[in-house]
N, C-alpha and C positions, 0 to 999 in steps of 0.2 A: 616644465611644460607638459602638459596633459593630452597625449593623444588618443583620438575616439576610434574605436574600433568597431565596424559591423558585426553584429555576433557570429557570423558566418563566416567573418575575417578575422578570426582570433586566433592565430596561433596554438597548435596545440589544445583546442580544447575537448575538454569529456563531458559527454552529454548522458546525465543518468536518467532514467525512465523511458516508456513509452510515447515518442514522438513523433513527428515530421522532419529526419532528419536533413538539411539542405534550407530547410523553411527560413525564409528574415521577414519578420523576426520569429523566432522560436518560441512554440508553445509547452505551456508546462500544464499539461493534462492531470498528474495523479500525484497526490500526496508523497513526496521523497524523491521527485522526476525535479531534474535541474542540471547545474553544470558546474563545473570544480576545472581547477587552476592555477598551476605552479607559477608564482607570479615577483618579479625582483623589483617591485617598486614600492614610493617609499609611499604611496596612495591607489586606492582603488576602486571607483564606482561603477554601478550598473544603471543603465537606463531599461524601463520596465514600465508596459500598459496592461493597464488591468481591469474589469467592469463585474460586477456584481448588482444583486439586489438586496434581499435582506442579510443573509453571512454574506459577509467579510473574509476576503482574502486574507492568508497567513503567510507569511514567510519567514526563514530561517538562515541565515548566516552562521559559516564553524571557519574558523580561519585555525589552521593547524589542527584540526578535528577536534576542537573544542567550540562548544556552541557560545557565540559569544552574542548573537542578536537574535530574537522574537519579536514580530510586528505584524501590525496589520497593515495594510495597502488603502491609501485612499483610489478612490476609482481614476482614473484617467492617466494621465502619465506621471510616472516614480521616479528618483534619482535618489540612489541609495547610496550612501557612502559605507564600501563595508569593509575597508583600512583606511587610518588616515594617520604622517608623521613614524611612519615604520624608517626603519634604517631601510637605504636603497640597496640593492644589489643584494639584499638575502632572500632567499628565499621562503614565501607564506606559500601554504597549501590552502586554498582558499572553496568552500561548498556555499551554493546559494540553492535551494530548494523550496518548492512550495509545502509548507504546512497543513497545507487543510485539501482534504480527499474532494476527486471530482462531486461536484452537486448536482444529482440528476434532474432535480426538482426545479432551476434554475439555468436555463439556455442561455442566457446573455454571459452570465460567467467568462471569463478568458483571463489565462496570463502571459503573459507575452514577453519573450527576453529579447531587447532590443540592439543594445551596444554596450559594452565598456571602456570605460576610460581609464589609463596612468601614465605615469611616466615610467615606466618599467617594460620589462620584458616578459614573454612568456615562454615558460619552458617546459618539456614534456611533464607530463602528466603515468604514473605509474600504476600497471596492470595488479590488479587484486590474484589474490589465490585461487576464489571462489566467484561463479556468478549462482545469483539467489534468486529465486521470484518466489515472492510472497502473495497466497492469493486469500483474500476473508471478508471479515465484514469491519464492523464499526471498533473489531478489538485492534486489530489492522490498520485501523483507519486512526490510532491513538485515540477514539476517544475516551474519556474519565484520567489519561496522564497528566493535565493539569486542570488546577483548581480545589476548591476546597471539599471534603466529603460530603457537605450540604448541598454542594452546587449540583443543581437538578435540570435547571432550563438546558435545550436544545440549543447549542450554541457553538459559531464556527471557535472562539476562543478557546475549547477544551478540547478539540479534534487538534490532533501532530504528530507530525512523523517526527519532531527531532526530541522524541523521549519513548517512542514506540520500540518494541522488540524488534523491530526489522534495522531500527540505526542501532541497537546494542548487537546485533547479529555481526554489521557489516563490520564493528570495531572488534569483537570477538571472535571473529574466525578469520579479521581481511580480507571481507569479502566485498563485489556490489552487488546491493538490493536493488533489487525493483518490486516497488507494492503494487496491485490491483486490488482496491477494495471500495466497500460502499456499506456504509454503515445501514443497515435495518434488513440489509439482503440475505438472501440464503442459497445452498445449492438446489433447493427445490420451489421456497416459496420465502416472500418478507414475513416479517412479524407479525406483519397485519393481514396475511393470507395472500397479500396481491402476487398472482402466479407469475404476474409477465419481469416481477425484479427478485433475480436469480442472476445470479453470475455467470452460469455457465455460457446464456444466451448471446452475453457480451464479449466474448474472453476471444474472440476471433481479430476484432476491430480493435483497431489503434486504444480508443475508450471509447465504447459505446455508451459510457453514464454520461456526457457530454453533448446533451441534444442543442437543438438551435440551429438556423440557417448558417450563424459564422461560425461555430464549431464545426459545422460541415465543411464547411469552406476552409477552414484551418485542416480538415483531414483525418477531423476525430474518427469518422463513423468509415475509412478504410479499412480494406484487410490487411490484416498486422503479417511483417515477414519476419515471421519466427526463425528463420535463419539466421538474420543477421545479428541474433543476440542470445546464444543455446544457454541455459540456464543447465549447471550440475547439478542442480536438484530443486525442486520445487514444494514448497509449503502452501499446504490447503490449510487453513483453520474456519472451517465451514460447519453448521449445525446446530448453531445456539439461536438462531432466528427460526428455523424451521421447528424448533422445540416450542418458540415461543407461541408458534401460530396457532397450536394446537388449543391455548387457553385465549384466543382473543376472537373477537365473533367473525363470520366470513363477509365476502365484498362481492361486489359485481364489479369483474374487472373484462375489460375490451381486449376480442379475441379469445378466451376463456369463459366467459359463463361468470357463474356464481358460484367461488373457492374460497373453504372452510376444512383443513385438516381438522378432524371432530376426534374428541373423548369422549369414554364412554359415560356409564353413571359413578364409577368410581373416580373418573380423571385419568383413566389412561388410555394414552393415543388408541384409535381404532387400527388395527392390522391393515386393513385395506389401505387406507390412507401411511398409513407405515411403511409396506410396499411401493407403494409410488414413489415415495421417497428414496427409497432403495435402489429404484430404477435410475431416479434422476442422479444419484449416486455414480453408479456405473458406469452407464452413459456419460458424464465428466470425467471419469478415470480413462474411457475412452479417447475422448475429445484430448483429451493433457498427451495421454501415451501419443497419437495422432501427428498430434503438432510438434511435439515435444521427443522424441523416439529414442534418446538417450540418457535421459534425464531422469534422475533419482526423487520418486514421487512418494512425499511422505505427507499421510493426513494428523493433524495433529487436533484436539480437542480436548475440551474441557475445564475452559479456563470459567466459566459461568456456568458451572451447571453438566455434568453429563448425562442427562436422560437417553440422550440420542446416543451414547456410545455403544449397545449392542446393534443399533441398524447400523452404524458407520461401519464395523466391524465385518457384522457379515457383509455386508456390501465389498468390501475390500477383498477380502475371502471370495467371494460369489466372482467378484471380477478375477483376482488373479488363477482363479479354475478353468473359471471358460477361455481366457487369454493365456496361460501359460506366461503371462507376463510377474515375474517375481521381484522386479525393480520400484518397488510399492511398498510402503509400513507405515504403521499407523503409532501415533504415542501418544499417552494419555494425558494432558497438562495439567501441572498445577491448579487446584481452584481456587478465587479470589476469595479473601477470609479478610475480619477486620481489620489486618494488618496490613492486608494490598491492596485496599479499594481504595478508589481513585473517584473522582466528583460522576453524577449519575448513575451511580453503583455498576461503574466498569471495573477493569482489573486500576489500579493507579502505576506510578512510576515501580511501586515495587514487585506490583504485579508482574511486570513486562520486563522486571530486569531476574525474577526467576522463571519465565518463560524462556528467556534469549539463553537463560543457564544450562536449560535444561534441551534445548534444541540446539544449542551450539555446540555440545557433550556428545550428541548423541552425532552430528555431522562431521566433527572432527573425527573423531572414530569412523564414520563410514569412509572419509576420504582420506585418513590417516592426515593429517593436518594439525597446525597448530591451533591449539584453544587458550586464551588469558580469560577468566571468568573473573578477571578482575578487575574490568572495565566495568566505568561509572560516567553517565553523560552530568 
């Protein structure tokens, strides 16, 4: 017999990402935010509402940390089977997480974790080594990890966290992640110049890329309590959109004016506009240190591209001068080459699993920790 469980009446459960903790039913705001669950039965479903417009919701299923389901979500309400016919009384480590990163573009959006059902038990759930927050854009955001190299369209199906460097981190150091990202953003300006989508702006609120009356209403647009979940160290990978803006034409955007990062006649960034950037740099290292006051703040770029590596640098420099603050460093990432690109000329799967290599190396050493860089999703 199959008992339903309120998800707020689950025994034991762990809630990953930024949410409304308490909320029935529970939303899942940001790509790799979900819940996980030591569970002794011989089946196991989740009940789930969900709405969108054009993208489609993703979701991801790992029972024993191995991913065993990718799906999209029809809109309205879901009943997911994500064991079924297991031996009773052993125990599955069970992950359900959304896929596809908040859509700013689209306020109706919502996911919603409603109840589970089994005939089993549940039983603690076991503390990581590591807490991680991951902050970026669209690399972040998994997209180009799946699909094919030709695959070009704008599409929720190539956006996932469950092939992204931030789920090979959490399996290569034992850690948990939390991602904050939004593909086209940057830490000063989008792709397309537009000033107002920038990360930094949002990085207070629960998710601020989650507009709409019911996202409000769900809690998206609160101040987040950075207490109740201190990250050892935090990952910026910010600066490949700000690079990009500099070759795309400017906008009139509300509250801002009309913004355009300009090149000169040669094609390289104008200094003044270079500086801004710099600033807005700062100012978010500020903002992190702030909220963040113990936390190992490392900027990492370069995985498309490093134009932007000497402002990122001085910027880093320029801040840990005037702050005295030394708990800051920056590393250089691999850049994607025909062998790691992935559908829309992102990094691909191989991209992001020598990312996770090269970042989990470098944090195991800081926190003397264990590293397998021999994990493979």
């Amino acid at each position: 017999m199959l008992r339903t469980y309120d998800i707020q009446e689950v025994p034991n459960l762990k809630i990953h990402g930024r949410t409304v903790n308490g909320s029935s039913p529970l939303p899942l705001f940001w790509n790799h935010s979900g819940i996980e669950v030591n569970c002794t039965g011989s089946e196991l479903w989740i009940e789930l509402e969900c709405a969108y417009e054009f993208h489609e919701i993703w979701v991801a299923v790992e029972i024993n940390h191995a991913l065993i389901a990718r799906q999209m979500l029809y809109p309205g309400h879901n009943s997911l089977c994500l064991f079924r016919s297991m031996i009773p009384g052993i125990v599955k480590n069970v992950r359900f997480y959304r896929d596809l990163q908040a859509m700013n573009d689209n306020p109706e959006m919502h996911l919603l974790v409603k109840a589970l059902k089994t005939d089993g038990e549940f039983l603690p759930v076991e503390d990581k080594k590591l807490k991680l927050e991951l902050i970026g854009d669209s690399i972040t955001s998994g997209e180009g990890t799946y699909g094919s190299r030709k695959d070009m369209e704008w599409l929720a199906m190539y956006m996932s966290a469950s092939r992204n460097y931030v789920t090979l981190l959490e399996r290569m150091l034992d850690a948990d992640c939390r991602a904050i990202s939004q593909g086209g953003w940057g830490v000063y300006s989008a792709y397309n110049n537009d000033r107002s989508h920038n990360i930094p702006s949002f990085y207070d609120r629960i998710c601020g890329m989650a507009k709409g009356p019911f996202n409000e209403e769900l809690g998206a647009q609160r101040e987040y309590d950075f207490s109740s979940w201190v990250p050892d160290a935090i990952i910026v990978n910010l600066g490949t959109n700000d690079d990009s803006s500099f070759n795309n034409p400017g906008m009139e955007v509300p509250g801002y004016g009309f913004c355009k990062n300009r090149s000169d006649a040669d094609g390289n960034p104008v200094e003044e506009d270079l500086n801004a950037l710099s600033s807005a740099i700062v100012d978010f290292l500020k903002l992190l240190r702030s909220k963040n006051p113990t936390s190992h703040i490392l900027w990492v770029y370069g995985m498309l591209g490093d134009r932007m590596k000497p402002v990122i640098m001085r910027s880093i420099d320029r801040y840990k001068s005037d702050s005295g603050d030394t708990n800051v460093a920056y590393m250089h990432m691999p850049d994607t080459d025909a062998l790691t690109v992935g559908s829309r000329n992102h990094p691909g799967y191989a991209g992001h699993l020598e990312a996770a290599k090269s970042i989990g190396k470098y944090l195991a050493q800081r926190f003397n920790t264990e590293f397998d860089d021999n994990i493979v999703l």
